[in-house]
C-alpha positions in Angstrom: 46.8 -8.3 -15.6 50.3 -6.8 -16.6 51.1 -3.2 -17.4 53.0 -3.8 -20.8 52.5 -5.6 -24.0 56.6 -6.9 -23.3 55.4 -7.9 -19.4 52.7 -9.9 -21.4 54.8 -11.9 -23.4 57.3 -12.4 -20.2 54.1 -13.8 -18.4 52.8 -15.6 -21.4 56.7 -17.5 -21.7 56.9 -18.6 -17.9 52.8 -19.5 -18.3 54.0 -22.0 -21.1 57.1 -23.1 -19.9 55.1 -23.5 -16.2 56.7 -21.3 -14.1 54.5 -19.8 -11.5 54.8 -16.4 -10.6 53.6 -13.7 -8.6 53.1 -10.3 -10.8 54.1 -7.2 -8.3 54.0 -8.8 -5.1 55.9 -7.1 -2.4 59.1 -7.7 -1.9 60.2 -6.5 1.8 63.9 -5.2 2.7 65.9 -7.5 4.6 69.2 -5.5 5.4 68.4 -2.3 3.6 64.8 -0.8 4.7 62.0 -0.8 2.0 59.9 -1.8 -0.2 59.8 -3.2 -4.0 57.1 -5.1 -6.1 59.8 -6.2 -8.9 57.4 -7.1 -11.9 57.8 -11.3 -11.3 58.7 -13.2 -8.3 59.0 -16.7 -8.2 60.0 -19.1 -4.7 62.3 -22.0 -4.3 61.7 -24.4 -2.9 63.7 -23.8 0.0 61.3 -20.0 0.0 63.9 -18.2 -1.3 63.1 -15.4 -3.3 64.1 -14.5 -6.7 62.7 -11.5 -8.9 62.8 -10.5 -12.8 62.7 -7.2 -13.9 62.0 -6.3 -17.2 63.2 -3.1 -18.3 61.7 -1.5 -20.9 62.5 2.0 -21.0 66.0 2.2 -20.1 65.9 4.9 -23.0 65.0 7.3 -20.4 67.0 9.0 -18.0 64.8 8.9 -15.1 63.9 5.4 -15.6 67.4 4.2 -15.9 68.1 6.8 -13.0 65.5 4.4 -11.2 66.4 1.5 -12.1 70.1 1.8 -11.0 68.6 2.7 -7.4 66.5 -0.7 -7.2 69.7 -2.5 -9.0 71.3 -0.8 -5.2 68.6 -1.6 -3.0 68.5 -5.3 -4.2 71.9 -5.9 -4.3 72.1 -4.4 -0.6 69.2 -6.7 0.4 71.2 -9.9 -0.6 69.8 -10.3 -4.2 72.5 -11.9 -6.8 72.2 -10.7 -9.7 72.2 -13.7 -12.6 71.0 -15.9 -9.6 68.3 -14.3 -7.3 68.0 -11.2 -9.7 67.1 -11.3 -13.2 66.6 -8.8 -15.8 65.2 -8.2 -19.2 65.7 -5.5 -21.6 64.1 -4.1 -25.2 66.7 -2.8 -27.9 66.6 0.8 -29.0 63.7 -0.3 -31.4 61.6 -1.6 -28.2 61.8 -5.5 -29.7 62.1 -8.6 -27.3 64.4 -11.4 -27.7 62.4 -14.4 -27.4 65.2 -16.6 -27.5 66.9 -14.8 -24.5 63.4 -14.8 -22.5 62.8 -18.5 -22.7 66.3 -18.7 -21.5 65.6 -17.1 -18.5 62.3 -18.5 -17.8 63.8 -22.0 -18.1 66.5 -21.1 -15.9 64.6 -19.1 -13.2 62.1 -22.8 -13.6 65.2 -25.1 -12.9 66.1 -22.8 -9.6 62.6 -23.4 -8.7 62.5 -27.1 -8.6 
């Protein structure tokens, strides 16, 4: 169970493509105290973690406020972004690229192997 249609499809590309995933599973602070569930988490297979947020409603201030102080709090914890830290975004008429989220689904696969 996912808590947006666009989560839906994310989880319905990495189901495809088989790329297991955890949906919301904690995610503890190493270096910067906290907690996070980022929407998917995947392992390598040295147990490495790497996460993909999708962000849908970067339209609002408050969410973008938010996100920009996870973006922090991940960085600080040692999360790369384009390597360890993914993210997905809607344009201004809430549409997905599915070109771009195959890309990263095949990419986040090929870390994971």
């Amino acid at each position: 169970m996912v808590r947006s249609k666009s989560e839906l499809v994310i989880a319905n590309m990495l189901f495809q493509h088989g790329v297991e995933y955890e949906y919301e599973r904690v995610c503890e602070g190493t270096n910067e105290p906290g907690r996070l569930r980022p929407d998917f988490s995947f392992a390598t297979p040295d147990g490495d973690v790497i996460v993909w947020e999708h962000l849908g409603l970067l339209n609002r201030e408050s969410y973008r406020r938010g996100w920009e102080w996870k973006r922090q709090w991940y960085l600080r914890n040692s999360f790369v972004e384009g390597a360890t830290l993914f993210t997905s975004v809607e344009d201004e008429r809430g549409a997905l690229d599915s070109s771009v989220l195959k890309d990263l689904a095949l990419g986040i696969k090929a870390l994971c192997k």
